[in-house]
C-alpha positions in Angstrom: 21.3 -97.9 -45.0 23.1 -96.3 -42.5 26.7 -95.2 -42.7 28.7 -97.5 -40.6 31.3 -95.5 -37.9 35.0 -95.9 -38.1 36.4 -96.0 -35.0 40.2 -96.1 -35.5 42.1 -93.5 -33.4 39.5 -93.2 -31.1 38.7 -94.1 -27.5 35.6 -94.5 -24.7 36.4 -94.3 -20.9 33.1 -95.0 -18.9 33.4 -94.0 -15.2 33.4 -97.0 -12.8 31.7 -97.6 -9.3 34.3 -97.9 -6.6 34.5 -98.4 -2.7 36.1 -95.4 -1.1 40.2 -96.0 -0.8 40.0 -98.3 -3.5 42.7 -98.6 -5.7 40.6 -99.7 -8.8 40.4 -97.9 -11.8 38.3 -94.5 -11.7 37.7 -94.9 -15.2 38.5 -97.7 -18.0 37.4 -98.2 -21.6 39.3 -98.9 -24.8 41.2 -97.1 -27.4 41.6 -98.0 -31.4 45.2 -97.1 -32.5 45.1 -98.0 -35.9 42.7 -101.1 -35.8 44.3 -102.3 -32.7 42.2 -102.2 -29.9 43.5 -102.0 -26.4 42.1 -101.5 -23.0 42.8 -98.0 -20.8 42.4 -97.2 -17.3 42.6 -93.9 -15.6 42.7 -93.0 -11.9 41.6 -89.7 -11.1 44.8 -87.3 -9.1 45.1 -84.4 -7.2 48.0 -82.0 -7.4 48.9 -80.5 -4.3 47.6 -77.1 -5.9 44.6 -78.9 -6.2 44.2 -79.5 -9.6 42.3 -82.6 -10.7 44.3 -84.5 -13.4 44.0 -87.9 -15.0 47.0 -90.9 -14.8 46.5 -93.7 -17.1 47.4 -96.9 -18.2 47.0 -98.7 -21.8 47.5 -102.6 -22.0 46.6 -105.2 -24.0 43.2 -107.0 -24.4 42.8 -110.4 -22.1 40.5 -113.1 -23.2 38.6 -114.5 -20.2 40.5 -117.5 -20.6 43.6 -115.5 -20.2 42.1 -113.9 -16.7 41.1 -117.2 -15.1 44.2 -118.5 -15.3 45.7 -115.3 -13.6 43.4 -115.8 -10.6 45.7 -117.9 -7.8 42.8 -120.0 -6.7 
């Protein structure tokens, strides 16, 4: 039998598909801070020396419930 993983203080970010100008995530995934799991995103930047760097956000989980009743129509 395999070992099983532990994941806690961990995360995965998976790049995302966007349109150009888009202001959708460039990246999202989750992270496991001590069992908790919550959801990140991360837009990709440019410094004006032109260094790439990451800005990111971390939020709670949403049910699918809880995003249907968020859309206005």
């Amino acid at each position: 039998m395999a070992a099983e993983y532990d994941e806690t203080n961990t995360f995965k970010l998976f790049l995302q598909e966007k349109e150009e100008g888009s202001k959708k995530p460039d990246l999202t995934g989750t992270i496991n801070i001590g069992s908790k799991v919550m959801r990140l995103a991360a837009w990709k930047k440019k410094s004006k020396k032109g260094q790439t760097w990451l800005s990111g956000q971390v939020s709670e989980m949403q049910t699918k419930e809880q995003v249907k009743e968020e859309i206005p129509f």
